[in-house]
N, C-alpha and C positions, 0 to 999 in steps of 0.2 A: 504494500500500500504506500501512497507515495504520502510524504509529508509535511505538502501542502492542503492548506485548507481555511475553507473560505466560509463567513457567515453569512447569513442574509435572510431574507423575510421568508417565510414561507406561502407557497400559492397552492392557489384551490386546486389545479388537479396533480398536486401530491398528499393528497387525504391519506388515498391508498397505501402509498410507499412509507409514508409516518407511520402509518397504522403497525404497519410491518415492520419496522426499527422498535415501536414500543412492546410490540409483542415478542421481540427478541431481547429487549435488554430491561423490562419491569422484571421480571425474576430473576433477573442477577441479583436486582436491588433488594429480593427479600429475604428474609430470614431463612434460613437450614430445615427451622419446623413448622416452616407454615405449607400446606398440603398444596401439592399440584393442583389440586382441583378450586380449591381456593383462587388460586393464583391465575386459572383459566377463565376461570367467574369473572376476575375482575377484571382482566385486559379483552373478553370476550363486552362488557357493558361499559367498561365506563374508560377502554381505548381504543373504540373501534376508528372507522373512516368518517364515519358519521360525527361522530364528536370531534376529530382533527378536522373537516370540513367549517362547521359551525368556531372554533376556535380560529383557525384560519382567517374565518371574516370578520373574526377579534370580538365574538358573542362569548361566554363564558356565565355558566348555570342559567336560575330561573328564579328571581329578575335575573335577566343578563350584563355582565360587567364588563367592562373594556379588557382586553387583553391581546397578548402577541405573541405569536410563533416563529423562533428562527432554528435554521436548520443547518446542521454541519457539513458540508460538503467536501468531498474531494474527489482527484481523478476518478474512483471508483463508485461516487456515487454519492448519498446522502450517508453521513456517518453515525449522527448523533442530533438533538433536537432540543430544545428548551420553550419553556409554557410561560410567561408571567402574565399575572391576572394582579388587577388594582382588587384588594381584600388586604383584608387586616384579619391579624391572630386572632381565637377561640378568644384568649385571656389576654386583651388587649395592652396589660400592663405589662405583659412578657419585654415591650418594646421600652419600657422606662430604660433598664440599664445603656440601651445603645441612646436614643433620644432626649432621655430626662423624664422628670415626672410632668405632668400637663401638656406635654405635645399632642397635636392633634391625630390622636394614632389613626383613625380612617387616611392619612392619606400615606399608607405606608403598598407595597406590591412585593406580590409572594410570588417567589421561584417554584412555581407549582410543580414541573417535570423539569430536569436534564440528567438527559442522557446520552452516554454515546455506545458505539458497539464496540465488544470485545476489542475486536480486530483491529480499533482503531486505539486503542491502550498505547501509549509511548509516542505518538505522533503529533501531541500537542493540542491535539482536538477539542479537547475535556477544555481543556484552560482558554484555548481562542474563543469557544463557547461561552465560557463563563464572564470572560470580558463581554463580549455582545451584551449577554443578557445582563449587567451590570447597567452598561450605559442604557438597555433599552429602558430597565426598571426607572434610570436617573428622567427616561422621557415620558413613561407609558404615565404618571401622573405628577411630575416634578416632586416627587417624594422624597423624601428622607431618610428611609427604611426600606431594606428588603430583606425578606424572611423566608424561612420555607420548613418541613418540617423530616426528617428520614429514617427510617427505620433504626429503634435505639443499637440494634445488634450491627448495623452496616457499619463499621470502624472504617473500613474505605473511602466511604462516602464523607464521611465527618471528618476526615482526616483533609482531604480534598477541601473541603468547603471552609476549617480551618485556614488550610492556608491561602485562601482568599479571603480572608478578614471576615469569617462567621465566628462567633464564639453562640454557645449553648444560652439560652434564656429562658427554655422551660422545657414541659412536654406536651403529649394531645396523644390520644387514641386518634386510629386510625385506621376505618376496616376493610378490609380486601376478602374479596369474597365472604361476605356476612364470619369471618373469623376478626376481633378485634387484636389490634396491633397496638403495640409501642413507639412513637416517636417520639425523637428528640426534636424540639425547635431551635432552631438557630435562626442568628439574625446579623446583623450589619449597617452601618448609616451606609446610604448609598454615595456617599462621596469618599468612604472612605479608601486608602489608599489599599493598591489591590496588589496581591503577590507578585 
């Protein structure tokens, strides 16, 4: 795989090809004991084409919120993908330690998804990635805050988001296929300086 790679917005007719990148790399992301079947529930409903579609044209739940899709690309194709939606945390004071107490936490935007595939592990991807959706967050609502939450067992992940300037600020259940999960939430002022 070559080791260049490129971000950019994502468009309506790669719903499909998304779909297919989160059905390959959501159960990387989970735990050891959460049951295949679980894990097919969940990317079967709530990461099909139809949802990357509807996201795409930057709709997100029901009321529908602003949000954006970018997509990692290289010679071989799309690598890896990122979600940010304007939402704020369960427990909105999780965001005091990054912003202070009394900030206006509604205008904070959560790194809902990134991911990238296996294959593309060591070529930079993850992190080109993660810049994109940094500035995107600094655009999708001039926020101050971006957060997201991932599985408490993923050490990889967290390791990762560490060192882009996440530190830990609480947790939230989180269910994948009607089994409830553990996440950690992490957060970040979105100006701050990035690894």
């Amino acid at each position: 795989m070559s080791d260049h790679v490129t971000v950019r917005l994502a468009r309506p007719e790669e719903a499909d090809a998304l779909a297919a990148v989160a059905a390959e790399t959501f159960p990387d992301a989970c735990p050891p004991g959460l049951s295949p079947d679980a894990i097919a529930a969940h990317v079967a409903s709530e990461l099909d084409a139809d949802h990357f579609r509807a996201w795409v044209a930057g709709r997100y739940g029901e009321p529908a919120v602003p949000c954006v899709v970018l997509v990692a690309e290289a010679d071989a194709g799309l690598v890896g993908y990122a979600l940010l939606v304007r939402a704020r945390p369960a427990d909105a004071s999780a965001l005091d330690p990054i912003l202070g107490a009394g900030y206006p936490r509604a205008a904070s935007v959560e790194l809902s998804k990134i991911y990238a595939l296996a294959r593309a592990r060591g070529t930079g991807a993850a992190g080109t990635l993660m810049h994109a959706a940094l500035e995107a967050a600094a655009r999708l609502l001039d926020g101050q805050a971006v957060w997201l939450g991932t599985n408490a067992e993923n050490v990889r992940a967290q390791t990762f988001y560490r060192k882009h300037g996440f530190a830990e600020v609480g947790r939230r259940a989180y269910v994948v296929g009607g089994e409830p999960q553990d996440d950690v939430v992490m957060a970040r002022a979105v100006g701050a300086r990035q690894a």
